[in-house]
Structures are given as C-alpha cells and as structure tokens.
C-alpha positions as CSV (number, residue, x, y, z in Angstrom):
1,X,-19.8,11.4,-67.2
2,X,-19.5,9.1,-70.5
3,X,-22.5,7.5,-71.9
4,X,-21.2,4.2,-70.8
5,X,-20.8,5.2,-67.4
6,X,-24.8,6.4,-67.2
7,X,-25.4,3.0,-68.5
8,X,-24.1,1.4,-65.9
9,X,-25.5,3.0,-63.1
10,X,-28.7,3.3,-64.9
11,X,-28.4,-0.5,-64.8
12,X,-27.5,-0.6,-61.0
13,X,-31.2,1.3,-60.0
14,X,-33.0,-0.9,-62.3
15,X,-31.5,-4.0,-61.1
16,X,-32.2,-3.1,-57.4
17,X,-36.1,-3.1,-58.4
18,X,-36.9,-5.2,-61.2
19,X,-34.5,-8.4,-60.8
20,X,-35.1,-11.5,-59.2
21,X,-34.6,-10.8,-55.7
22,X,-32.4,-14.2,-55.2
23,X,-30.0,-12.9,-58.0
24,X,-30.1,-9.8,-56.8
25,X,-29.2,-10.1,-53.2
26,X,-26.8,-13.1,-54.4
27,X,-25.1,-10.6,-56.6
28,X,-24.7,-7.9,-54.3
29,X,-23.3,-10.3,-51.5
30,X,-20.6,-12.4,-53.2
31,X,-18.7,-9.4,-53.5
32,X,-19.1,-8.4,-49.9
33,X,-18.7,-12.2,-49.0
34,X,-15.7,-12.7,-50.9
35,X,-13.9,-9.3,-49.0
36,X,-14.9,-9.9,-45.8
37,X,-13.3,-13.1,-45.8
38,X,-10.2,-11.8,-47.2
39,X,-10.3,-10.0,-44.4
40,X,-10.3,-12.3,-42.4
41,X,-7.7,-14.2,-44.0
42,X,-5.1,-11.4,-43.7
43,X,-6.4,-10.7,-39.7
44,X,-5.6,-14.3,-39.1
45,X,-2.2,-14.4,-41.5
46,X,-1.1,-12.1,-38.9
47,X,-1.8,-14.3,-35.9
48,X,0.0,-17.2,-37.8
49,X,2.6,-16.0,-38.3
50,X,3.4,-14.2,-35.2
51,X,2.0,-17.6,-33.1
52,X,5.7,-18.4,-34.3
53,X,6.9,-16.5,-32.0
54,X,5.5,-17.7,-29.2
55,X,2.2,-17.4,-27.3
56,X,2.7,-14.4,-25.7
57,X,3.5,-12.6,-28.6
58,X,0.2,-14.7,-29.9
59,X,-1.6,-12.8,-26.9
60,X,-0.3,-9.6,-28.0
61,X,-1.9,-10.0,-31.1
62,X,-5.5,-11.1,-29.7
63,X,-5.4,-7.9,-27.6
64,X,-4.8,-5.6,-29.8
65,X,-7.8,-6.6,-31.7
66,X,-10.0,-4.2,-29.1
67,X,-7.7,-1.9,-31.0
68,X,-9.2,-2.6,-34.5
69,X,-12.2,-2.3,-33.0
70,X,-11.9,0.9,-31.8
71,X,-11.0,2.7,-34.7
72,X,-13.9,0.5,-36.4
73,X,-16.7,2.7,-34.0
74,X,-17.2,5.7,-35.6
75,X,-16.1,4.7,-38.8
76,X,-18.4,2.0,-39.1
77,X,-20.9,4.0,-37.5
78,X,-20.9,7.0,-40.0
79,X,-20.5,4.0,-42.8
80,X,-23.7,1.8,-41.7
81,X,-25.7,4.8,-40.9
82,X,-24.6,6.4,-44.1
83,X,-25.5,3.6,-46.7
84,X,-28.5,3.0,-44.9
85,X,-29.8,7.0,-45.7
86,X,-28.2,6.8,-49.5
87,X,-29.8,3.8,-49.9
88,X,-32.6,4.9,-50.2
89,X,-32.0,8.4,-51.3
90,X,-31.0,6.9,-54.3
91,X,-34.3,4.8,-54.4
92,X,-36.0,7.8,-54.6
93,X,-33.6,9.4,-57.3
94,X,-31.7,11.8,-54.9
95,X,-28.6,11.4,-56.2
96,X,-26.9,15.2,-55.3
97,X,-28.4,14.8,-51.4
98,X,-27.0,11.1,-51.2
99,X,-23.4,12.5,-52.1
100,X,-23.4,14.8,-49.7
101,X,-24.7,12.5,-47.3
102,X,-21.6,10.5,-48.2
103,X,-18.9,13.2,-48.0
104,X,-19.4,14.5,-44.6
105,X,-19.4,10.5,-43.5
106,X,-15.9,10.3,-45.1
107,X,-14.4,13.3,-43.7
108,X,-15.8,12.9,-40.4
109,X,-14.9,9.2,-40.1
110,X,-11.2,10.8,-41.0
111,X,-11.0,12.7,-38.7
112,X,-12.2,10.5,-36.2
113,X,-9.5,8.1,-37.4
114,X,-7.1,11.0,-36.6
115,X,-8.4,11.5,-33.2
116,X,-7.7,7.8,-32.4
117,X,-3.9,7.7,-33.8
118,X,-3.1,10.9,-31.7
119,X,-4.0,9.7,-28.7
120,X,-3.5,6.2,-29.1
121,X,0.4,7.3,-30.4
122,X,0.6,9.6,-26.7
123,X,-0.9,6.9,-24.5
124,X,0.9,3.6,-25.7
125,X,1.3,2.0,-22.9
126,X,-1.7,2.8,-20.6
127,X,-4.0,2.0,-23.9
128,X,-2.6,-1.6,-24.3
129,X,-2.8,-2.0,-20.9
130,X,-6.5,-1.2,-20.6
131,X,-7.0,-3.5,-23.3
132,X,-6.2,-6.1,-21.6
133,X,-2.2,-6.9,-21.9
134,X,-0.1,-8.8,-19.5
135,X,3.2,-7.7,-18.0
136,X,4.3,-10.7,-20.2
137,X,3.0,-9.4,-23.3
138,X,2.6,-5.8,-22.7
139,X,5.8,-5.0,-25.1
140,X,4.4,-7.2,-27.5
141,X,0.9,-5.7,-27.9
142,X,3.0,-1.8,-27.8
143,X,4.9,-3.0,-30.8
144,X,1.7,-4.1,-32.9
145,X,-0.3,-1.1,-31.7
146,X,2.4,1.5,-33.4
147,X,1.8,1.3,-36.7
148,X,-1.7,0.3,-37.1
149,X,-2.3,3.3,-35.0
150,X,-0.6,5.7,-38.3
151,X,-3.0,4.1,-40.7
152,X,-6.1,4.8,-38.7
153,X,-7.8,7.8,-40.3
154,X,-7.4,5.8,-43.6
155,X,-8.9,2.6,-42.0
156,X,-11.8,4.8,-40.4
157,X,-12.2,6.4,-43.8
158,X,-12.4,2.6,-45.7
159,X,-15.2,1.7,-43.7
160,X,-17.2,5.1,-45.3
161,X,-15.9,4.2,-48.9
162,X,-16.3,0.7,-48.4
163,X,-20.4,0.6,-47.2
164,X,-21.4,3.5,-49.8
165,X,-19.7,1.5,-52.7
166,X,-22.4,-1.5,-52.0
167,X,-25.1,1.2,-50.7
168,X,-25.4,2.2,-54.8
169,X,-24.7,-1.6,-55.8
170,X,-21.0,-1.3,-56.9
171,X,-20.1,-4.4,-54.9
172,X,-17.6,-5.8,-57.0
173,X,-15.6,-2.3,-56.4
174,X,-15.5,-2.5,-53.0
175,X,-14.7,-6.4,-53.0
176,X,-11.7,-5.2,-55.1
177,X,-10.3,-2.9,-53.0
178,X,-11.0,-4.6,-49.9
179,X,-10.0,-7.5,-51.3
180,X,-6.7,-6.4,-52.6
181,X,-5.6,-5.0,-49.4
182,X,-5.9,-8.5,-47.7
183,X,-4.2,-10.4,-50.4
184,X,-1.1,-7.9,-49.8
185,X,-1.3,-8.2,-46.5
186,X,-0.2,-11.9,-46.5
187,X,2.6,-11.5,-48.6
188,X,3.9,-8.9,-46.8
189,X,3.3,-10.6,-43.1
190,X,6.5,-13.4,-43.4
191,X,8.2,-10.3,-45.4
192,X,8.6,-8.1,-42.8
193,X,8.7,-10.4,-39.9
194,X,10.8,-12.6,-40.8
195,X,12.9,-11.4,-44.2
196,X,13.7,-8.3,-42.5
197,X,13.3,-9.4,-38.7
198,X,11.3,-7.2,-37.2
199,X,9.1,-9.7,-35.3
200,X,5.6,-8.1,-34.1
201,X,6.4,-4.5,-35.5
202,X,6.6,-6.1,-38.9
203,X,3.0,-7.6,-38.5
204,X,1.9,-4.2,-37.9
205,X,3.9,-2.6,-40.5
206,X,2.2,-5.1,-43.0
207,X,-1.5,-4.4,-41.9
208,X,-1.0,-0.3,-42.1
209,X,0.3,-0.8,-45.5
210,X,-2.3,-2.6,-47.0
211,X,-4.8,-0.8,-45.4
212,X,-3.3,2.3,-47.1
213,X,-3.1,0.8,-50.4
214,X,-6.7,-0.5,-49.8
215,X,-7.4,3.3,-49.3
216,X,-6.3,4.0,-52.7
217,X,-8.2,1.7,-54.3
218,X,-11.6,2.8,-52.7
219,X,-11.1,6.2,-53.3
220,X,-10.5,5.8,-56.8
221,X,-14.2,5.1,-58.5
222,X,-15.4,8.3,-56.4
223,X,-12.5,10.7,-57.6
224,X,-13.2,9.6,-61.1
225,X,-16.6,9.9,-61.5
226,X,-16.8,5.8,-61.7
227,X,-19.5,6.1,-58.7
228,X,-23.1,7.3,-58.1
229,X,-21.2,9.2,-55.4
230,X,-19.3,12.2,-55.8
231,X,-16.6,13.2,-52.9
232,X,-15.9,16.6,-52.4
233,X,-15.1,18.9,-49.4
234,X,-17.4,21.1,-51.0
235,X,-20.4,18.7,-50.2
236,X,-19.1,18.3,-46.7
237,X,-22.5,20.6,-45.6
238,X,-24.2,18.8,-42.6
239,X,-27.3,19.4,-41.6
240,X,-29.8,18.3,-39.3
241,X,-31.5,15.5,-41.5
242,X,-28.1,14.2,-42.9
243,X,-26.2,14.2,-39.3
244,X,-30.0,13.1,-37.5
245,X,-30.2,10.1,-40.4
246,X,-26.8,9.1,-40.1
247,X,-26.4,8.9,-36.2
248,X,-30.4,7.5,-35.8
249,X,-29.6,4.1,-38.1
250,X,-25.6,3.9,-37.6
251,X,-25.8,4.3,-33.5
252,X,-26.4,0.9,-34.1
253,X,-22.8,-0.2,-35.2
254,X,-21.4,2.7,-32.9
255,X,-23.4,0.9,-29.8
256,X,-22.2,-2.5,-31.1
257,X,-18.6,-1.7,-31.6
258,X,-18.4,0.1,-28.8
259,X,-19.9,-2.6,-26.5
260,X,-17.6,-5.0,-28.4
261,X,-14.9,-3.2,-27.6
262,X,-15.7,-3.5,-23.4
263,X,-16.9,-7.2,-23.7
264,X,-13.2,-7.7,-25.4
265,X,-11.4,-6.0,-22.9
266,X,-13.4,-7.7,-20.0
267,X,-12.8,-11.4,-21.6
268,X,-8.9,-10.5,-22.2
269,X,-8.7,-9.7,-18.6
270,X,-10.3,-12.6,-17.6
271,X,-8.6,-14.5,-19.6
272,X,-5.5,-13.2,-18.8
273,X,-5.7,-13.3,-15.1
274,X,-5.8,-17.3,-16.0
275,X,-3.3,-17.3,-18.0
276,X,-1.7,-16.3,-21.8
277,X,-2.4,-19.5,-23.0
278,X,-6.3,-18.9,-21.9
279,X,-6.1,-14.9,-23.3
280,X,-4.3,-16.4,-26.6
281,X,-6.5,-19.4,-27.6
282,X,-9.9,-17.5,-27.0
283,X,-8.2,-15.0,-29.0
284,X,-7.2,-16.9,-32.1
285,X,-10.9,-19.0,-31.6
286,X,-12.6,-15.4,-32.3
287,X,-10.2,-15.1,-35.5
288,X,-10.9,-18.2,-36.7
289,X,-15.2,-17.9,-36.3
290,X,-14.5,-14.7,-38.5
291,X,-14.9,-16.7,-41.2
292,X,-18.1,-18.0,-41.0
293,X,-19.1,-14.5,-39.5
294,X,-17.4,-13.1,-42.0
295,X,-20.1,-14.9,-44.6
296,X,-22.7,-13.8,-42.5
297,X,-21.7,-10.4,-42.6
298,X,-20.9,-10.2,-46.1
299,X,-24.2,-11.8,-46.9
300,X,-26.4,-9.3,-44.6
301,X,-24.4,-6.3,-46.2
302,X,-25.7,-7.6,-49.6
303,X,-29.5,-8.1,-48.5
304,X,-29.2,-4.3,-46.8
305,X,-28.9,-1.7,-49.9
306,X,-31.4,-4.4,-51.9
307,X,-34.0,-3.9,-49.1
308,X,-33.2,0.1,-48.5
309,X,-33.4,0.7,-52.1
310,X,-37.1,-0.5,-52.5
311,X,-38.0,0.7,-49.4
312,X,-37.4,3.9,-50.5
313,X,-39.3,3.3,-53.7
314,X,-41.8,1.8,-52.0
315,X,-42.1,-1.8,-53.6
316,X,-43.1,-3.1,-50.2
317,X,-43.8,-6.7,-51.7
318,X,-40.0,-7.1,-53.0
319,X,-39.1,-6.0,-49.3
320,X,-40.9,-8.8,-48.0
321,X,-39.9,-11.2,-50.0
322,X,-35.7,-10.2,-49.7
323,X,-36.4,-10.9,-46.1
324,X,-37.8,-14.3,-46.4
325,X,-35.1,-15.0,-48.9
326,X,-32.4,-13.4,-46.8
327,X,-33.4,-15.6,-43.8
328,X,-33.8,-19.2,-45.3
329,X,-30.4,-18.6,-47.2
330,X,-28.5,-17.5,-43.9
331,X,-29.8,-20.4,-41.4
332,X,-29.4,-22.9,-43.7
333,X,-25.7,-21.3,-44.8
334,X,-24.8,-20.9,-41.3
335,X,-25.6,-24.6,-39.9
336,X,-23.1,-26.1,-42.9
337,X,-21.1,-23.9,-41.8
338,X,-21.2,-24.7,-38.6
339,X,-21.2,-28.5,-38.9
340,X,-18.0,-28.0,-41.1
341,X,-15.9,-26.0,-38.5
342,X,-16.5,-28.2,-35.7
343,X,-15.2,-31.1,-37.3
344,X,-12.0,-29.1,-37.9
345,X,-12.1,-27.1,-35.1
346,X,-9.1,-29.0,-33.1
347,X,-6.7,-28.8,-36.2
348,X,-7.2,-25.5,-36.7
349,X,-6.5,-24.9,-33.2
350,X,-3.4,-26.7,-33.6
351,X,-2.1,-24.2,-36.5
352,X,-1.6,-22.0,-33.8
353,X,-0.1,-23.6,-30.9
354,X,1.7,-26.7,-31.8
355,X,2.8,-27.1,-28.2
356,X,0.7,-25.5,-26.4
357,X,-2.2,-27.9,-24.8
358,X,-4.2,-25.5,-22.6
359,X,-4.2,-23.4,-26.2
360,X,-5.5,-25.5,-27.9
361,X,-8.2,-27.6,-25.7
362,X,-9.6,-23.6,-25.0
363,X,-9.4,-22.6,-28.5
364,X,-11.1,-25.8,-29.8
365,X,-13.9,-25.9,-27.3
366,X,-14.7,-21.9,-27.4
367,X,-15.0,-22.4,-31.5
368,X,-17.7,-25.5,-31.3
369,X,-19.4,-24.1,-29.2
370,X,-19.5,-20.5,-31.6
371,X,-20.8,-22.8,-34.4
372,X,-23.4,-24.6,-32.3
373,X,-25.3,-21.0,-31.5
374,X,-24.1,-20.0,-35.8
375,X,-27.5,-20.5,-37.0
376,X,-29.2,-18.2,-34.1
377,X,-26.4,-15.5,-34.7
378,X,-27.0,-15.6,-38.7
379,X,-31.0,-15.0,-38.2
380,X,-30.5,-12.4,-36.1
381,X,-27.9,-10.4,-38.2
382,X,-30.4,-10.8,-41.3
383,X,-33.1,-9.2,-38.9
384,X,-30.6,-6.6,-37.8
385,X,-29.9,-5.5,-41.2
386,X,-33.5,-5.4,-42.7
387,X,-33.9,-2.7,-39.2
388,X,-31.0,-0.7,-40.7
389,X,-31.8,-1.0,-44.2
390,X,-35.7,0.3,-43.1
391,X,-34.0,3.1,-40.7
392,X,-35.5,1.4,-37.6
393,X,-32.9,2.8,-35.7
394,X,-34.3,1.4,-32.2
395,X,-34.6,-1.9,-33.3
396,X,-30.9,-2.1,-35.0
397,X,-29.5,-0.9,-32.3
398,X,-31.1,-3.4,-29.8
399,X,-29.8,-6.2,-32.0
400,X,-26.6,-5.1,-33.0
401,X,-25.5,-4.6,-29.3
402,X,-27.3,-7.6,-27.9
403,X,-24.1,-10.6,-28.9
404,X,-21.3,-8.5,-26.9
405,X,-23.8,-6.2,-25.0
406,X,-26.9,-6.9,-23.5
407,X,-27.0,-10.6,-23.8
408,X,-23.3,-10.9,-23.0
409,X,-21.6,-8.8,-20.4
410,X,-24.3,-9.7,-17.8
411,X,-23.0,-13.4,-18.0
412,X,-19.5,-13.3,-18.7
413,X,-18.0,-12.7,-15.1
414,X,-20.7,-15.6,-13.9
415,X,-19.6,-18.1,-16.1
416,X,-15.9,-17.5,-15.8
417,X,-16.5,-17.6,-11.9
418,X,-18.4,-20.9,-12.0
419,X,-16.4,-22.8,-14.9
420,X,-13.0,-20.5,-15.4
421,X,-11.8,-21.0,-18.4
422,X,-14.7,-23.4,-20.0
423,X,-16.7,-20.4,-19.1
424,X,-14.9,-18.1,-20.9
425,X,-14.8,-19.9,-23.8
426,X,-18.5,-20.6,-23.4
427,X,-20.0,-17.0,-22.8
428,X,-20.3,-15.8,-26.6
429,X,-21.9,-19.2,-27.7
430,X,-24.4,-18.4,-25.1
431,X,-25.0,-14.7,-25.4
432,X,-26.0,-15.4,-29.2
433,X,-28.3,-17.7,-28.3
434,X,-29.9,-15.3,-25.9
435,X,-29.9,-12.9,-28.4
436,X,-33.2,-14.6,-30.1
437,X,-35.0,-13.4,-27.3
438,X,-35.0,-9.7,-28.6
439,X,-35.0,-10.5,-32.3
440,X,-38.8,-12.2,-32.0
441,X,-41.0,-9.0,-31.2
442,X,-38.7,-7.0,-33.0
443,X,-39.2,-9.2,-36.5
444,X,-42.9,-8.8,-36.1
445,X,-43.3,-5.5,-36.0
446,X,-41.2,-4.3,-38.3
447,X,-43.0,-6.9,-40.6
448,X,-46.6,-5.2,-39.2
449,X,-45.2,-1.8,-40.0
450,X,-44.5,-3.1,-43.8
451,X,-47.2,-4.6,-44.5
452,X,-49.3,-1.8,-43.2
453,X,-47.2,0.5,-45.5
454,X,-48.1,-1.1,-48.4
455,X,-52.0,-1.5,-47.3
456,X,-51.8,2.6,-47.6
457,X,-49.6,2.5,-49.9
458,X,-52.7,0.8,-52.2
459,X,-55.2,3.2,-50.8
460,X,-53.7,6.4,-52.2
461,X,-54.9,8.0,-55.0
462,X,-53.0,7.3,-58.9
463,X,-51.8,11.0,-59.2
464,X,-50.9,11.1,-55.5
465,X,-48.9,8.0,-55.9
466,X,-47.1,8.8,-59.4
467,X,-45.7,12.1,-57.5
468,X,-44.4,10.8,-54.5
C-alpha cells in the first residue's frame, strides 16, 4: 500500500468520528443518492422505451421486476448484513476480520446469483408465469427474463461490492461504478431495441451488460488495494460470528426482499386479472416513486456506516445526534418531494401510455397517493437503518418487512375486493402509513438502549476504557 493510499483511508476513520455529523452523513449520502437514482433512471429507460411497444410488452416489463428482486434477496442480504458487521469492525480497528467478513459475503452472494440464473434459465416459462405474466404478455416477460438471468451472479455480487465500498466511506467509488452502469444502460436501451431490432430481448441485453460492466468497476478498488477491504478466496473462512453477524443484521433485507417479492407477485396478479393496462400502470407508478425512494434510500445508506462506525467506537453522543439529524433531513426531504411528484404525477404518467387512459388514471392516482404516505415511509427507513447500523437485528427486520409484508399483504386482497383497481393502486400508500405503528416502540428503545450504553460507558474505569 503507498503512503498516499494510508492517507486516505487514514482520513476515512477520522472523518467517520471527528467531523461534523451533517457533513459527514451529507458526504457519505450524495454518493449513494446520486447512484441510486441512476438507477432508477436506467430501470425506468427501460420501461420507456419498451412502453413503445405497446402495453403489454409495458407489462412484461413491470413483471419481470419480481425478477430483479429476486436476485436482489440474498445479495442484498449478505451486503446489508455485511456492511453493517464491517462497519463497525473497522470502528474498532479490525481491519483483517472485516475483509474476511467481506469475502465470504461476495462469494456467497455469487454463488447465489448462480443458483438463480440456473434455474431461472431451466424454468422460463413457469417462473414468469408465477410472477405474475398474462397469456398476453407471457412471451414478452420470457424475452426480458433471458438475459438478465446471465448476469445474475454479477448483479448478486454488486450488491456485496457496492454496500462494503460505503461501509468503509468510499462512497464516491461505489457511486462511480454504480453510477456508470446506469448511464450505459440508457444509451444502449434505443441501441439494441430499436438500431438493431430486437424489441424486449434488447432491453434485457442492455441491462445485463451494464450490470457486467458495473461489475468491473466495483471490483476494481478491492483488486488493487484502493479499499480498506481486501478480496481474496483465501479469506473466504466463515465462521460462526461472521456467518451469525451477517445473517442476524441482513435477515432484514433477506425478509424484506423476499416479502417484496410475494407482495409483487400478488398485486401483478391482481392487477392482471383486471387487466394489462391495470398490471402495467401500477407497474410503471412503482418505477417512477423510485425516485424519491431512491433519495431515501441513498440517504439512509449514508446515515448507516456513519452511525455503525461510532457505535463501534463507542461515541454514543455522535450516534444520537446522526439520528436526530438523519430524521429532520429525511421528513422534511421527503414531503418536497412529495409535493413535487404529485403535481407532475399525470404527465409522467402520460410518458408511458400516450393512449392508453385506464394507464394512465391508475398510474397517476397509485403515484399521489405514494407521495402522500412519503414522509411516513422516509422516517421509518432512517429508523430502520440506525437498527442495522446498531445490529438490532429484530427490530430491522420488523421494519424492513413491514411496507410489503406485515402492513401490506393483510390488506391488499381487501382493498382490491372493495375498490378494484383504486384499491390496488391504493394498498402501498396505505401499508406505509401503517408502518409507523411498529417504528414508535421500536425508536424508543433502541434510543433507551443508547443512552444507557453511554451512562456505563461513563462509569467505567480510565484504563478499562482506554483498552476496550
């Protein structure tokens, strides 16, 4: 490692603990801000330009996001439960047991990606069927499915890479290669659906290739020493505390995903059984509120390492006041936001089905009503992530599956019964509302259990203190 190179991750542990905590957490998140709405630029440039094909190939597109979010599971999984434990290993200076903590995440989420393309690749047409395709768009949704299905250990794998780079506060690397992935992604959507003509195959020959070049660019920092991290098979040695610390704080995104995944498929068969137009305007709607969620996201993957860090080097008072910072900032962010993407909720619509009026009068209403509850869904993601970045494991988990779990399947088939498709469009407005409910009792005790840590934290003895 060059001197210049121990400088700069010298600077990335001070910063974490002696910077202001606004700068800090604002620094850590535009990064993460900035890529996961390129992200969600290049998930929607798909949808664009495919709607020009019609709107069941539009509908194709919405279902296959399930897909997406299956391969997402375990990767993000091993990733959120991953940063969380380096975190704050390398708060408390364990630098070698954080890297192995972060190799056997990446291979495993790998292989797990592998797992997914073989049988995804051998089941085509039963898997896009469960997930909720028509007999109108069934062909469609297999077209799509083909080649993102190749690319899925790397995707899996990116999700590792991608968490760990902003667990050690390298944010602007994983922004980059995030980042760059998206950007490619939109030139090469109207490049190889319509320069070469390949319709809905070349959508998903766009998405696997940026996703593989994305790949590259992650990997790069940890194969040249540019990272905190070091990736080896060598280090791939699991054992109980890594794979206990790992699953404990990232069952969370595993339970979220995963419940994401069956809320999806349940609303694109509801959907569906009304129509494509129902199935493909809920499904752009949830494209289009990536945005905002997007910001929220980015923002509470920013305030997480910043919180984990001093956790684990126990300067309870900066934990405290991240929260409080973390919390004002997203409520406040989230109800602009929201104001802003109601007004322009019916052109936005439009984009996407320009003559399609069912479309767009379900796509419209499902996205105001999104940005109504935004403020309640941005509080509780803040409160989510300060239970990861802590390893409350119990309490992430609760939260994390409450918007498409807990809070939401319960009411979905009621409200689609009872209003049809207003109720469809309706049910993840109201589940995020609902959500509050759990995020109450769980925000005061985790801010009990901090304050108490610090009370005996003060109470120990100088030498004791110095050595631990």
């Amino acid at each position: 490692m060059t001197e210049a190179e121990q400088r700069r991750q010298d600077y990335r542990k001070t910063m974490m603990l002696t910077e202001p905590l606004p700068k800090v957490i604002t620094k850590m998140a535009a990064p993460s801000i900035v890529s996961f709405l390129i992200t969600s630029i290049y998930n929607l440039a798909d949808t664009f330009f495919v709607s020009s094909l019609g709107t069941n190939a539009t509908a194709a597109v919405s279902v296959n996001a399930s897909l997406d979010q299956i391969i997402m599971m375990a990767g993000s999984m091993l990733a959120v439960g991953a940063a969380s434990y380096i975190s704050r290993l390398l708060g408390a200076r364990k630098e070698e047991r954080a890297s192995r903590v972060f190799s056997v995440a990446f291979f495993s989420a790998a292989a797990f990606g592998a797992v997914v393309m073989v049988l995804g690749l051998t089941f085509m047409r039963p898997m896009v069927r469960l997930l909720g395709a028509t007999d109108t768009c069934e062909q469609y949704a297999a077209e799509y499915a083909s080649y993102v299905l190749l690319a899925a250990p790397f995707m899996a794998a990116n999700f590792v890479m991608n968490q760990c780079l902003r667990a050690e506060g390298s944010a602007m690397l994983s922004m980059i290669g995030m980042g760059f992935g998206g950007i490619l992604n939109c030139f090469l959507d109207p490049l190889f659906i319509f320069g070469l003509d390949m319709g809905v195959a070349g959508a998903s020959i766009a998405t696997a290739i940026s996703k593989l070049v994305s790949f590259a660019i992650l990997v790069f920092p940890y194969l040249t020493h540019r990272s905190l991290l070091r990736l080896s098979p060598r280090l791939f040695q699991p054992d109980g505390a890594i794979v206990g610390q790992i699953v404990s704080v990232g069952s969370s995104s595993l339970f979220r995903n995963g419940l994401a995944v069956i809320s999806a498929i349940v609303l694109n068969r509801i959907a569906g059984g009304i129509s494509d137009s129902v199935l493909a305007g809920i499904g752009v709607s949830t494209k289009v509120m990536m945005f905002p969620f997007g910001v929220i996201l980015g923002f509470g993957t920013g305030f997480q390492p910043v919180v984990g860090f001093n956790w684990g080097a126990k300067r309870y008072d900066r934990v405290e006041e991240s929260y409080r910072f973390a919390a004002r900032t997203a409520v406040i962010g989230a109800a602009v936001m929201g104001v802003l993407l109601a007004v322009f909720a019916e052109p936005l619509i439009t984009l996407f089905a320009k003559t399609d009026p069912e479309m767009q009068a379900v796509g419209a209403l499902a996205i105001r009503l999104q940005c109504l509850a935004l403020p309640a869904h941005s509080w509780v993601a803040v409160v989510n992530m300060l239970c990861a970045g802590l390893g409350r494991a119990l309490g992430a988990v609760l939260l994390s599956t409450a918007r498409q779990g807990t809070c939401f399947l319960p009411i979905v088939y009621p409200m689609a019964m009872l209003w049809g498709a207003n109720g469809a469009a309706a049910v993840q407005a109201v589940a995020d509302v609902l959500s509050i409910a759990l995020a109450v009792p769980l925000i005061r005790r985790v801010k009990a259990m901090v304050r108490q840590a610090a009370r005996e934290d003060a109470l120990r003895p100088p030498e004791e203190a110095a050595q631990a």
